[in-house]
C-alpha positions as protocol buffer text, in pm:
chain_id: "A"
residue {
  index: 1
  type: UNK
  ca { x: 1435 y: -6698 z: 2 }
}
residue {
  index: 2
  type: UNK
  ca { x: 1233 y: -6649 z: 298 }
}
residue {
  index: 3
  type: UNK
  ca { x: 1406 y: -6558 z: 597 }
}
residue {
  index: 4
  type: UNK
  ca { x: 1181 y: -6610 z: 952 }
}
residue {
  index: 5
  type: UNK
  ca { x: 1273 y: -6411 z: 1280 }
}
residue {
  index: 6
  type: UNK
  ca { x: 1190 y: -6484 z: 1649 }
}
residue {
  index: 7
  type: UNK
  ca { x: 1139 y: -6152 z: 1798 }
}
residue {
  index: 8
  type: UNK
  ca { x: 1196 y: -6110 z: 2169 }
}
residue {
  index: 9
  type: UNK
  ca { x: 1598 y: -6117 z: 2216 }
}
residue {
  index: 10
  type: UNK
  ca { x: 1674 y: -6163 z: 1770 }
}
residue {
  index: 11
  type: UNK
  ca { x: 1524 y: -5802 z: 1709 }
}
residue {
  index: 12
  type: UNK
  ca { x: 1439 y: -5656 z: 2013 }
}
residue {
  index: 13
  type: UNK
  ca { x: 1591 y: -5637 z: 2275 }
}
residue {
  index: 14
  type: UNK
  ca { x: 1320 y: -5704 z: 2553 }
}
residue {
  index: 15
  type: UNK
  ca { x: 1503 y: -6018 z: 2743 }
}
residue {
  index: 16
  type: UNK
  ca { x: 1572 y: -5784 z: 3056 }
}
residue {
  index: 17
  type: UNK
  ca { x: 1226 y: -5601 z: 3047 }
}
residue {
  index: 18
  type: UNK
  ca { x: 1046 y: -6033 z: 3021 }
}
residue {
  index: 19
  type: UNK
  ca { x: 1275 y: -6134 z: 3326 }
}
residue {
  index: 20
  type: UNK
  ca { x: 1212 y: -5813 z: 3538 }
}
residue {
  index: 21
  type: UNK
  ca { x: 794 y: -5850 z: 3475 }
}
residue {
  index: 22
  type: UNK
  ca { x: 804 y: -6218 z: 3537 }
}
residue {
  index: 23
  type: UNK
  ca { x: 989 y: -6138 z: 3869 }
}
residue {
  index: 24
  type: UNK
  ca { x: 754 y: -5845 z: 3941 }
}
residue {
  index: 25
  type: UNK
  ca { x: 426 y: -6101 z: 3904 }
}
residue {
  index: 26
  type: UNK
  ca { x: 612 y: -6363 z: 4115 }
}
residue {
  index: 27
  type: UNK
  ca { x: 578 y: -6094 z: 4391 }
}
residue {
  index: 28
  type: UNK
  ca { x: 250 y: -5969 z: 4336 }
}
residue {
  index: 29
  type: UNK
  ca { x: 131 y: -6330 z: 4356 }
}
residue {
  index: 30
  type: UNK
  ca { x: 323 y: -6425 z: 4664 }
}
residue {
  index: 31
  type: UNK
  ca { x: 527 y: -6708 z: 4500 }
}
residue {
  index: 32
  type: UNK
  ca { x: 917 y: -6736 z: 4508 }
}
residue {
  index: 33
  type: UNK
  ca { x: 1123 y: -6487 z: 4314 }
}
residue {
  index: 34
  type: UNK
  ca { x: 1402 y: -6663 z: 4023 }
}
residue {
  index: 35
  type: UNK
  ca { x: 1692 y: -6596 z: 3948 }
}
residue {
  index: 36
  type: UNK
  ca { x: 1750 y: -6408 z: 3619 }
}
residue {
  index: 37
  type: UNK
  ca { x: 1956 y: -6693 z: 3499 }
}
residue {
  index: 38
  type: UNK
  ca { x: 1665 y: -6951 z: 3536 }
}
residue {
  index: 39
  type: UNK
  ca { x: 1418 y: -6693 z: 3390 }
}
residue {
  index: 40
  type: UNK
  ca { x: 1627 y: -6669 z: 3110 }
}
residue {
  index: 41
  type: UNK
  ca { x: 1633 y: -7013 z: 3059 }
}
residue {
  index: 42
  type: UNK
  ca { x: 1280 y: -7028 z: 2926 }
}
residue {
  index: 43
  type: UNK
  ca { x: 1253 y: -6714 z: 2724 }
}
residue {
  index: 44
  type: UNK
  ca { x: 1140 y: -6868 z: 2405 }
}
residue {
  index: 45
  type: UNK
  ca { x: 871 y: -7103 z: 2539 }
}
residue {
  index: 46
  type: UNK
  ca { x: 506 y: -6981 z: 2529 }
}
residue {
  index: 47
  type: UNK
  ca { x: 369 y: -6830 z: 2799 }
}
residue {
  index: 48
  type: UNK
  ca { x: 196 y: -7151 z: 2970 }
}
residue {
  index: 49
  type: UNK
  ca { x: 484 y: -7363 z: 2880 }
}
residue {
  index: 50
  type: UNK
  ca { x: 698 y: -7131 z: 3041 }
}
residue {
  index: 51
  type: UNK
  ca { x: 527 y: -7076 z: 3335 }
}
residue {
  index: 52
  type: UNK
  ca { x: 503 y: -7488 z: 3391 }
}
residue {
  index: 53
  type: UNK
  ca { x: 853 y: -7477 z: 3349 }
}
residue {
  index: 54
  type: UNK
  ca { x: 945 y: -7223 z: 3594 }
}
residue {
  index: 55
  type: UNK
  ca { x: 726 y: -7332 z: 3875 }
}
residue {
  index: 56
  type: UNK
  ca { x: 661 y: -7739 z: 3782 }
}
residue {
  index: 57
  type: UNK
  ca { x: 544 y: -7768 z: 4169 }
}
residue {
  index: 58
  type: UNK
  ca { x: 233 y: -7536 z: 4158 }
}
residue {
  index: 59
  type: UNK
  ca { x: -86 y: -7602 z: 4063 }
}
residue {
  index: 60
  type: UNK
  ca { x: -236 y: -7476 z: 3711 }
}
residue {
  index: 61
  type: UNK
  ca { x: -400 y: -7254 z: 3903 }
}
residue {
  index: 62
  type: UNK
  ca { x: -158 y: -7082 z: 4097 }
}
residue {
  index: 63
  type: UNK
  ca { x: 55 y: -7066 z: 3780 }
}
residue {
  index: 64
  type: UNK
  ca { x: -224 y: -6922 z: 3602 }
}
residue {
  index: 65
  type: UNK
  ca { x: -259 y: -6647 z: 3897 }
}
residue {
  index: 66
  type: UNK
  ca { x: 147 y: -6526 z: 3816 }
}
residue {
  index: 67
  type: UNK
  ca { x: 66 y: -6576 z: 3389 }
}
residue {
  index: 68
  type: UNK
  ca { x: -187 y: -6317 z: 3432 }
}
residue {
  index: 69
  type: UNK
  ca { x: 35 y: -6083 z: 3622 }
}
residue {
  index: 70
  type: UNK
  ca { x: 301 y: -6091 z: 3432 }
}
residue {
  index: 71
  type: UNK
  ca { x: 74 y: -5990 z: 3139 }
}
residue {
  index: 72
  type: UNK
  ca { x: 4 y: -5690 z: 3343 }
}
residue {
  index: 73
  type: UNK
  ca { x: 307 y: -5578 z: 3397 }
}
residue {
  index: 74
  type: UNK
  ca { x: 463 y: -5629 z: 3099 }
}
residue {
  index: 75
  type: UNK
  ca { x: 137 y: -5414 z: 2977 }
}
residue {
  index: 76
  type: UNK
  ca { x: 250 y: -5192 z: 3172 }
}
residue {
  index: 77
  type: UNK
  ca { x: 663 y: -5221 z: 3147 }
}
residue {
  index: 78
  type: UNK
  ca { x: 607 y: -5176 z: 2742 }
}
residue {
  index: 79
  type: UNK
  ca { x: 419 y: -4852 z: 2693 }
}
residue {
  index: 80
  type: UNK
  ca { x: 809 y: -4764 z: 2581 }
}
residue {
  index: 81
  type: UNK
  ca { x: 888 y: -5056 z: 2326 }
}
residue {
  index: 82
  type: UNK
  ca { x: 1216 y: -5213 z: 2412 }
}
residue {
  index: 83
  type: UNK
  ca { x: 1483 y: -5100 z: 2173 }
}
residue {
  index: 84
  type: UNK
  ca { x: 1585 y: -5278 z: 1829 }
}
residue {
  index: 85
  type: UNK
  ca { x: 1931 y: -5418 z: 1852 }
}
residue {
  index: 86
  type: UNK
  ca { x: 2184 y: -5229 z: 1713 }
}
residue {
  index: 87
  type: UNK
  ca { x: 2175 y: -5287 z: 1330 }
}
residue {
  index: 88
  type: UNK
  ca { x: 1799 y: -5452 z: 1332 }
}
residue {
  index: 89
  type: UNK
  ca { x: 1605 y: -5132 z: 1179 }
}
residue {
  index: 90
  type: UNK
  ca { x: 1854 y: -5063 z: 909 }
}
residue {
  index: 91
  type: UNK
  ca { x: 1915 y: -5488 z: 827 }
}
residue {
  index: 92
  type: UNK
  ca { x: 1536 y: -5507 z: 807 }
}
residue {
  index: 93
  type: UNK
  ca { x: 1548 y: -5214 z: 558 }
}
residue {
  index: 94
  type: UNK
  ca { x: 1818 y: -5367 z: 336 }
}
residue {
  index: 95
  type: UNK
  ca { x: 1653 y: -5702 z: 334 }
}
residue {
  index: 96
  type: UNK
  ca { x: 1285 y: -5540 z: 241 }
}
residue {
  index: 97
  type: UNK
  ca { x: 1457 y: -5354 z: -24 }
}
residue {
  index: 98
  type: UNK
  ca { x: 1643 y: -5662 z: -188 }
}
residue {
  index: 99
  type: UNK
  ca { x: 1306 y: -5807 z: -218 }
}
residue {
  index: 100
  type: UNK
  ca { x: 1342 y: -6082 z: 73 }
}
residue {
  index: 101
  type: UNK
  ca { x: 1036 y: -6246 z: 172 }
}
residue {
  index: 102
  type: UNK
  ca { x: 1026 y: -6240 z: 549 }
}
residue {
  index: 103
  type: UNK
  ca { x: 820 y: -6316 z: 823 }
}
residue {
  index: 104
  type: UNK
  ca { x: 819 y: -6356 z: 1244 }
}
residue {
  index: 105
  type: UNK
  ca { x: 774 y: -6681 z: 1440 }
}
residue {
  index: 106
  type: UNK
  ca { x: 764 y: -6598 z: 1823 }
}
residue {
  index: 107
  type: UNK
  ca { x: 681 y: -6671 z: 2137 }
}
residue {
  index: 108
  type: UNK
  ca { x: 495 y: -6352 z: 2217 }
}
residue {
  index: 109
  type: UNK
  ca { x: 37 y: -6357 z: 2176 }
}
residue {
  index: 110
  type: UNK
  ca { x: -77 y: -6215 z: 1877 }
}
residue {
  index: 111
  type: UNK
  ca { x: -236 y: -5974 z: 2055 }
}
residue {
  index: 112
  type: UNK
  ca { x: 100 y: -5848 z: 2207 }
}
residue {
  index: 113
  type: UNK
  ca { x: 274 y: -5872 z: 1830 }
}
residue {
  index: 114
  type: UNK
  ca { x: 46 y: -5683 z: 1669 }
}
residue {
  index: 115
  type: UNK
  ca { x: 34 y: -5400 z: 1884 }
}
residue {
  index: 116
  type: UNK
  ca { x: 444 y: -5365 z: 1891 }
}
residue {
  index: 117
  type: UNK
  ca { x: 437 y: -5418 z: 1472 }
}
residue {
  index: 118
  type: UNK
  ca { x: 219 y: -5098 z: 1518 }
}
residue {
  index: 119
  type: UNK
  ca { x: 395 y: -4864 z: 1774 }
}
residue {
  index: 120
  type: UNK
  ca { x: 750 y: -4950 z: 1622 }
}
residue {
  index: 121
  type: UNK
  ca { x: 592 y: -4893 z: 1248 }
}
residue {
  index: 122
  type: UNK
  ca { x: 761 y: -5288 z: 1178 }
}
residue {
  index: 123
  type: UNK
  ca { x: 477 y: -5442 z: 990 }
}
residue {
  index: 124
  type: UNK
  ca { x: 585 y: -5323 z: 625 }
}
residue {
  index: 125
  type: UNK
  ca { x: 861 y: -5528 z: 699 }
}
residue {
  index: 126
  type: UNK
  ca { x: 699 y: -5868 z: 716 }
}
residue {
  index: 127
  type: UNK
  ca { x: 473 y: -6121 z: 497 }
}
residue {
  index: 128
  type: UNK
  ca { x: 342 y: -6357 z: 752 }
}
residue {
  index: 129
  type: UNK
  ca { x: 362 y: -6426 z: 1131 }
}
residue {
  index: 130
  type: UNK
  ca { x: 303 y: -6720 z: 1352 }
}
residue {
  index: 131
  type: UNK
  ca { x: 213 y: -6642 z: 1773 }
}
residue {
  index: 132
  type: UNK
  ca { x: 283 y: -6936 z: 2061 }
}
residue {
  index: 133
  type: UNK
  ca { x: -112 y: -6864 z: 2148 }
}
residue {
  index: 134
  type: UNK
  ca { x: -253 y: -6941 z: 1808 }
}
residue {
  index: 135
  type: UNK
  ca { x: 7 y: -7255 z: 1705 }
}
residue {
  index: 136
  type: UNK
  ca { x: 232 y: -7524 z: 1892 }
}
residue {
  index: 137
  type: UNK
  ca { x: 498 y: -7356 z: 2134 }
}
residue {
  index: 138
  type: UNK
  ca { x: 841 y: -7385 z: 2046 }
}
residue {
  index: 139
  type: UNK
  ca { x: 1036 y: -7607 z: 2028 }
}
residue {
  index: 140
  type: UNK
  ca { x: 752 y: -7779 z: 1773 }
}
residue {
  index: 141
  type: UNK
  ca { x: 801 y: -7677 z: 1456 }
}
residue {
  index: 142
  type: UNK
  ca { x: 448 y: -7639 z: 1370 }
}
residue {
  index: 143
  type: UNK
  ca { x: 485 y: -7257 z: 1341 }
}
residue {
  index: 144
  type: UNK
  ca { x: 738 y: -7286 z: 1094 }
}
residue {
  index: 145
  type: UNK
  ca { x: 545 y: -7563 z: 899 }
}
residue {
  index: 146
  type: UNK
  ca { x: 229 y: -7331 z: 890 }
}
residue {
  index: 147
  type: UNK
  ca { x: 466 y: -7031 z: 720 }
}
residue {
  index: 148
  type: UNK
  ca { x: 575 y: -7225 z: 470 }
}
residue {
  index: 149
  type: UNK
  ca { x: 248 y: -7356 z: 375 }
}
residue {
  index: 150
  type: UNK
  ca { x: 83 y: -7022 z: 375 }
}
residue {
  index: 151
  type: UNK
  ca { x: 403 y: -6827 z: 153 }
}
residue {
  index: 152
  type: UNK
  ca { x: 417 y: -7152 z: -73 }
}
residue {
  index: 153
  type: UNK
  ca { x: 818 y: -7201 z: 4 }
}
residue {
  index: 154
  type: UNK
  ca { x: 1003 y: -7486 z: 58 }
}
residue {
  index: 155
  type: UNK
  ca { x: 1207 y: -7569 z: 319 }
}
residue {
  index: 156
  type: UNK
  ca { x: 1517 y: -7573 z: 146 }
}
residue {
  index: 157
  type: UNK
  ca { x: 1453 y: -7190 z: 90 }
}
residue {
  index: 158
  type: UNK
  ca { x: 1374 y: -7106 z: 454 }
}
residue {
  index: 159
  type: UNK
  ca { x: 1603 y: -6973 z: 711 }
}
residue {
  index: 160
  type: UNK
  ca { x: 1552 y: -6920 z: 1061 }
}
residue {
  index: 161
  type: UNK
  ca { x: 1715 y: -6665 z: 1281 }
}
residue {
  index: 162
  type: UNK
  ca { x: 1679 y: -6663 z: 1654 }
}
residue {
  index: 163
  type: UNK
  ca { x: 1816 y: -6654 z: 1994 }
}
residue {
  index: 164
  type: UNK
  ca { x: 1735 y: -6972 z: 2169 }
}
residue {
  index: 165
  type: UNK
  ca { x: 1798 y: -7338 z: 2151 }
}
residue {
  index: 166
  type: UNK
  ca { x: 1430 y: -7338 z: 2098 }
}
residue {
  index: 167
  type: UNK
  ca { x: 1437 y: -7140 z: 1796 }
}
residue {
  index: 168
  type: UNK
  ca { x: 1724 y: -7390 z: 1691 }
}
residue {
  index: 169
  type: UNK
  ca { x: 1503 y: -7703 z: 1801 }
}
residue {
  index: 170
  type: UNK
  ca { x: 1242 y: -7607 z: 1617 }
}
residue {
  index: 171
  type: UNK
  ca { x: 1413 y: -7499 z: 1300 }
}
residue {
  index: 172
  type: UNK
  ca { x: 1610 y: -7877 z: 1281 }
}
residue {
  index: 173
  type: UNK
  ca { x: 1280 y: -8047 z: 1368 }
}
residue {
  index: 174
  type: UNK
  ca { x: 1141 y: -7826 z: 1011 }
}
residue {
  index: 175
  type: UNK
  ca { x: 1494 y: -7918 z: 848 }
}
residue {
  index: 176
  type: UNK
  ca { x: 1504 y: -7529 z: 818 }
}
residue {
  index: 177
  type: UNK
  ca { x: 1862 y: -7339 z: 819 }
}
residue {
  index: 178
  type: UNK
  ca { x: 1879 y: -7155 z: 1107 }
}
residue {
  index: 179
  type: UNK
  ca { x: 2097 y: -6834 z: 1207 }
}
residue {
  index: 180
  type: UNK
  ca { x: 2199 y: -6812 z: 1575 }
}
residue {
  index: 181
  type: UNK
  ca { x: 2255 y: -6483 z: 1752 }
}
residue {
  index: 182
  type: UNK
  ca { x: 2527 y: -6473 z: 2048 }
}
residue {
  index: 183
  type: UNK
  ca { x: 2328 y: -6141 z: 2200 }
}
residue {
  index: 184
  type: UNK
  ca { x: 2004 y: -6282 z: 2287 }
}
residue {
  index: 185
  type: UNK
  ca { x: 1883 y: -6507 z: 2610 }
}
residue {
  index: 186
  type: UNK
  ca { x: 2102 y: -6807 z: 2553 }
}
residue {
  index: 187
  type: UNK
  ca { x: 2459 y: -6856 z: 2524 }
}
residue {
  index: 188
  type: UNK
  ca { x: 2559 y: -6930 z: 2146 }
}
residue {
  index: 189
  type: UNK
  ca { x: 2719 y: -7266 z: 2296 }
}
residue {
  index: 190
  type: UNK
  ca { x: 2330 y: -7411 z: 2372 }
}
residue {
  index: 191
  type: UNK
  ca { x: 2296 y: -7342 z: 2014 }
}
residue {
  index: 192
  type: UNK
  ca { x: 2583 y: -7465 z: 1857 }
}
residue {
  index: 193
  type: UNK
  ca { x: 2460 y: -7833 z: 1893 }
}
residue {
  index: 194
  type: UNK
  ca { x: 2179 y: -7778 z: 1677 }
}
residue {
  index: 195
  type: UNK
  ca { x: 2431 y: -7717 z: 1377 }
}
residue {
  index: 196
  type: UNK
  ca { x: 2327 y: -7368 z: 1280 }
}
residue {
  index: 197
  type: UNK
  ca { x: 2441 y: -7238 z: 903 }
}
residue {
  index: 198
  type: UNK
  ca { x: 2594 y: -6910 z: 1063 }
}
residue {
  index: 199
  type: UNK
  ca { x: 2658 y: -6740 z: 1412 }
}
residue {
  index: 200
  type: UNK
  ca { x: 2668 y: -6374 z: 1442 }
}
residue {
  index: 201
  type: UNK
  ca { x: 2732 y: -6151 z: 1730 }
}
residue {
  index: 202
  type: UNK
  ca { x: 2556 y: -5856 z: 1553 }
}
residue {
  index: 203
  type: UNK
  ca { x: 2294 y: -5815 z: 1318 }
}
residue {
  index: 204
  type: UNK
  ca { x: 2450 y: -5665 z: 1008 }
}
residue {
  index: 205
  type: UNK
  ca { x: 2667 y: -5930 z: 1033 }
}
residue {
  index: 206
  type: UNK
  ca { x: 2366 y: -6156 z: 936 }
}
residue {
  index: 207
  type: UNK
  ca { x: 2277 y: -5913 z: 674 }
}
residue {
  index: 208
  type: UNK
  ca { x: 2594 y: -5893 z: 526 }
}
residue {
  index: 209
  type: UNK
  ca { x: 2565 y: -6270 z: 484 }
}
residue {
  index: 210
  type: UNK
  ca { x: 2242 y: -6290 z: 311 }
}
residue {
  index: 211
  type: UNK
  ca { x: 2289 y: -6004 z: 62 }
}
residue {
  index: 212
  type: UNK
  ca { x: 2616 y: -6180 z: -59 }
}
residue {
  index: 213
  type: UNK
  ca { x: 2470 y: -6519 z: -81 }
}
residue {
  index: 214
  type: UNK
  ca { x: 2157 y: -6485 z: -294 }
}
residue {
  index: 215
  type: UNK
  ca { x: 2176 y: -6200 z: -499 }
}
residue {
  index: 216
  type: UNK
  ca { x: 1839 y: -6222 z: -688 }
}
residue {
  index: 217
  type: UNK
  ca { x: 1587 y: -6368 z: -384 }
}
């Protein structure tokens, strides 16, 4: 079985440090400051979708100018990775050690996941990885139809794990299981619609689940 993780807000917990460095570019840029609720809202989305999302009345320009910020202050925000969640280190562990294929579909650059796969000493962990700046954004399930091709599974033996409606979107669009997580960026409720296998509040919980379903992966 391969099981696929988003990253930001499924394993790490980095939601608050993405909402406080999109704020911090709004400011440096001289546009208007959202909410953490709307931020939130869009945590998932690549970078440029995001962005067109959160301010749909500036030009690509000026959205460009607060993109670029933000990629320097979260630069500069993440010299000290954001923490694992509770359970995510040790899961990841169990999983690698049952023999579970796995492998990371996220909204982050490649740039920005290979350089946290190095400083938190992650990248044993997974096969394969798909970025939103070398494949289709979420909610298209491109990225998930690109891992399958390239680990030679089916998608009956996929499951996706995440923490958005996007990573649920995207998942159904793939007829992939998917996993939500209630401790991410959105409320399990957004995801519930999407008819995921299994909700968890915590990640053992997820674990626990796969060990004692497929025995022999």
């Amino acid at each position: 079985m391969l099981l696929i993780f988003d990253w930001d807000g499924t394993l790490s917990n980095s939601t608050p440090k993405i909402v406080h460095c999109i704020q911090q570019a709004a400011i440096s840029t001289g546009f208007p400051v959202l909410e953490p609720e709307t931020i939130l809202n869009i945590i998932g989305l690549g970078l440029p979708e995001a962005m067109h999302c959160l301010y749909p009345s500036l030009s690509d320009a000026e959205r460009e100018q607060i993109r670029l910020s933000y990629i320097e202050h979260f630069l500069d925000n993440d010299k000290e990775p954001s923490p694992f969640f509770d359970g995510v280190i040790e899961g990841l562990e169990r999983l690698f050690n049952a023999g579970f294929t796995m492998a990371v579909a996220t909204s982050k650059s490649r740039r920005g996941l290979e350089r946290i796969l190095d400083v938190t000493q992650t990248r044993r962990f997974f096969t394969a990885s798909r970025c939103a700046d070398e494949t289709a954004s979420k909610p298209h399930p491109l990225m998930l139809h690109e891992l399958l091709t390239e680990l030679g599974v089916s998608k009956e033996q996929a499951i996706m794990v995440g923490d958005t409606e996007y990573d649920m979107d995207m998942a159904r669009q793939a007829n992939v299981g998917r996993v939500a997580v209630s401790y991410g960026a959105h409320h399990i409720d957004r995801m519930r619609s999407y008819e995921p296998v299994l909700t968890v509040d915590h990640f053992s919980e997820f674990t626990n689940w796969v060990l004692s379903r497929v025995k022999h992966p």
